[in-house]
N, C-alpha and C positions, 0 to 999 in steps of 0.2 A: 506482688510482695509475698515475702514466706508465711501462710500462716502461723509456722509454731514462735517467728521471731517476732510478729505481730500482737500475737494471745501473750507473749510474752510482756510487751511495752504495756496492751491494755492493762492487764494484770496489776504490774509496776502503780500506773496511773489510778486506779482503781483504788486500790490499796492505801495509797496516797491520801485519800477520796475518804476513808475509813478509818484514820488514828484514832484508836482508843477504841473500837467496836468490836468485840470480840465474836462477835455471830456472823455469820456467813451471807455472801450477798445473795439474795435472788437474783434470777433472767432479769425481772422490769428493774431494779434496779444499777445491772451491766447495762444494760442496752438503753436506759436511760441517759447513763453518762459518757457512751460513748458517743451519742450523738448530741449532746448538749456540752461538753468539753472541746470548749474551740482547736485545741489542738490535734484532738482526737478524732472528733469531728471531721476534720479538715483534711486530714490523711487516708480515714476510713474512704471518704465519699470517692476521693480519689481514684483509688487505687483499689475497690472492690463493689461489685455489685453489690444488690437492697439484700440477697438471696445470702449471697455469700460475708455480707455485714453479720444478715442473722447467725451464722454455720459459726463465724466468729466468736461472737457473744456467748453462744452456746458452749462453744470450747474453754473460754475464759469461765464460764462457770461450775467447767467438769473440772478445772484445774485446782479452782477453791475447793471443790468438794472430796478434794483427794485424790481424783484422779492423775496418773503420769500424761507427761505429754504423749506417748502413743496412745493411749486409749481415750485421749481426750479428743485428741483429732479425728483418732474415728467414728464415735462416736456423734461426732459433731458435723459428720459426713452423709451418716447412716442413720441416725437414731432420733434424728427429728420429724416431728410430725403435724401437719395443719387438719386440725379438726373442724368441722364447719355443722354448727348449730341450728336447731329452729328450737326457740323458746316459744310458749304458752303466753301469750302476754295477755292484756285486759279485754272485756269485754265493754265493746260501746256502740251506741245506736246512730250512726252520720246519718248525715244527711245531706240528699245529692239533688242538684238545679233543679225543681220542675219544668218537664217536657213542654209545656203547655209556654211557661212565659219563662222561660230561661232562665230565671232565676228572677226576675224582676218584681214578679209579684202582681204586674198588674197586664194588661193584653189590649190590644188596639180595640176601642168601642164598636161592634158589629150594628148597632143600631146607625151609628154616622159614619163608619168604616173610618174613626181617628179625624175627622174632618172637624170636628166638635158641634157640627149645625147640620139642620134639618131643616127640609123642606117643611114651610110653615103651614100649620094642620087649619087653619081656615081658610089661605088661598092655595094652599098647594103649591106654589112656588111662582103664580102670574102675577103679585103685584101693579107687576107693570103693562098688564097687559088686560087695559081694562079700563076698571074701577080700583079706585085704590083701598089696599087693604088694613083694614083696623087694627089688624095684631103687628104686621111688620111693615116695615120701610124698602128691605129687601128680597122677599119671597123667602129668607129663611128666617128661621129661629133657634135658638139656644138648643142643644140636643138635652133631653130631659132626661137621659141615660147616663149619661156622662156628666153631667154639668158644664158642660163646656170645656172639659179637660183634655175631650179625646181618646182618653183612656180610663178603663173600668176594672177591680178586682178582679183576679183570676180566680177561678172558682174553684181547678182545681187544686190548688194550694191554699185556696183560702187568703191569697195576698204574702204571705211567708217567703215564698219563692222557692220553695226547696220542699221536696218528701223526704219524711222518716222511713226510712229501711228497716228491715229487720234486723234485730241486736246480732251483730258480727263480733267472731271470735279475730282478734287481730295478732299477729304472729311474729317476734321477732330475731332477727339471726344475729348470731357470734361465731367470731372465727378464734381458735385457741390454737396458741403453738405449745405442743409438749413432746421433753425428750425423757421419757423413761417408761423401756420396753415392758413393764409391768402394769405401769397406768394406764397405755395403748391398748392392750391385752385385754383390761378390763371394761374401754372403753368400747372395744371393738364385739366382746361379748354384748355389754348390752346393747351395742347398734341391731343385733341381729332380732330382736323382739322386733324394729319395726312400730314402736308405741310409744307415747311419751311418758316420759318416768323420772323420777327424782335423784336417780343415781348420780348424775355427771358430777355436779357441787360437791357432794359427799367425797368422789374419789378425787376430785381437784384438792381439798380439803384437807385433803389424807396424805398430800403429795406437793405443799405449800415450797413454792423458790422455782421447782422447774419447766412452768408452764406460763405465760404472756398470752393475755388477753390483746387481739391482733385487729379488729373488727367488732363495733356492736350496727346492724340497722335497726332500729324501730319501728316497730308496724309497717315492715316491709311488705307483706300479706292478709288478706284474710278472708275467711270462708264463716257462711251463715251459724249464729250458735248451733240450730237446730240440728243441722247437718253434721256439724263438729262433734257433739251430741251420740248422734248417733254411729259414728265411725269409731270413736273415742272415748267414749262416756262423759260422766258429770266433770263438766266444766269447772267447777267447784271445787275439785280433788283435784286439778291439773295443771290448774294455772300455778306460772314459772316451772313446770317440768319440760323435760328438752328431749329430742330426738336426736341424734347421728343421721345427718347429712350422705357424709362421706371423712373419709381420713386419709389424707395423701400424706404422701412420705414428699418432705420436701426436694430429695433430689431428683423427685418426678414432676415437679410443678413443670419445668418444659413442655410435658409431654402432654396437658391440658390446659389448650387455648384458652378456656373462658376463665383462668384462675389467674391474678396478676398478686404481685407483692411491692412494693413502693417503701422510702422512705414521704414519710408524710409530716409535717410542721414536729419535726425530732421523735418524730416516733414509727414502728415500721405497721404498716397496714396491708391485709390480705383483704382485696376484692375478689367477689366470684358474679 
């Protein structure tokens, strides 16, 4: 289908969508309804890529912003960009299976090898071969390590079944689409520090309608405080500051395999 007759209908629809709202839609709000608008919906999926949905929406909202249809469309061609995050998130101390009993807490009894009986400590296990014995009937007895369980506390967890690691810094990523070559500009300046810093929020901020949150994972990583620490400084000052990834221009997403773009339950999502 044609784009510009498309950004056109959405528009139309949109609009519709908006009697009596005098203020301008943002991105999450287009790309909201054009995939939750059965009609809309139904057409888009049709008849255009997840990639080229987004290119759409993007145009439909350079349109509201005053843009003409040529500069909307190209723009909407050219001037999109997927930014890809690592947030600062919390610090917490997991805790992972002990080696020793898997997680169980307790470990087969080495005195009766899990068998829960011992050879009996006044006949030694002849019973029967003999004289009959005063303690037992069958040459064993009760293992006095285990109680007869089989199984005894694991020492090294102490029964828990898990060790405390040291407090890890955990790390989480967001993917942003944004189309405005001044925001990029800014955002691409502070990727090059290479550190984590508070800036991203402030120029999103500054820049409120044309940027869609694509992507969050949560504690998708994380590396020892200690070490965090010392690559980075106080933890303390850091947490929720974010780093630049990378910044792809969306009509290059083909040209790296491990980036995918999806409509996802009416919303669009950027995997990396």
């Amino acid at each position: 289908m044609d784009f510009k007759r498309s950004s056109t209908l959405v528009k139309t629809y949109i609009t519709k969508t908006r009697l009596g709202k005098k203020s301008k839609p943002g991105m999450s709000y287009i790309l909201n309804k054009m995939l939750t608008l059965p009609a809309l919906a139904t057409m888009l999926t049709s008849n255009y890529s997840t990639q080229e949905i987004l290119s759409l929406a993007y145009m439909v909202y350079f349109l509201f912003e005053g843009d003409d249809m040529i500069s909307a469309e190209w723009k909407s061609k050219n001037d999109i960009y997927i930014v890809d995050v690592t947030e600062v998130g919390d610090v917490n101390t997991p805790d992972t299976d002990c080696d020793i009993c898997y997680g169980d807490g307790t470990i087969e009894c080495p005195e009766c090898n899990g068998e829960s009986e011992i050879d009996c400590s006044q006949c030694g296990g002849d019973s029967f071969n003999g004289e009959e014995c005063n303690s037992c009937d069958t040459g064993t007895e009760t293992c006095p390590e285990c109680e007869g369980t089989s199984e005894v506390t694991c020492q090294e967890c102490d029964g828990d079944g898990t060790w405390e690691q040291e407090e890890q810094v955990f790390f989480n990523r967001e993917s942003w689409i944004i189309s405005n070559e001044i925001t990029i500009q800014s955002i691409k300046d502070m990727s090059k520090r290479d550190t984590f810093n508070d800036n991203l929020y402030d120029i999103l901020d500054d820049n409120k309608g044309n940027f869609y949150l694509a992507g969050t994972v949560n504690e998708f990583k994380s590396e020892p405080l200690d070490e965090f620490e010392r690559i980075y400084g106080d933890y303390n000052e850091l947490q929720g500051h974010t780093m630049i990834n990378q910044i792809i221009n969306l009509r290059d997403l083909d040209k790296l395999p491990d980036v995918s773009i999806r409509v996802d339950d009416k919303t669009i999502k950027v995997n990396f």
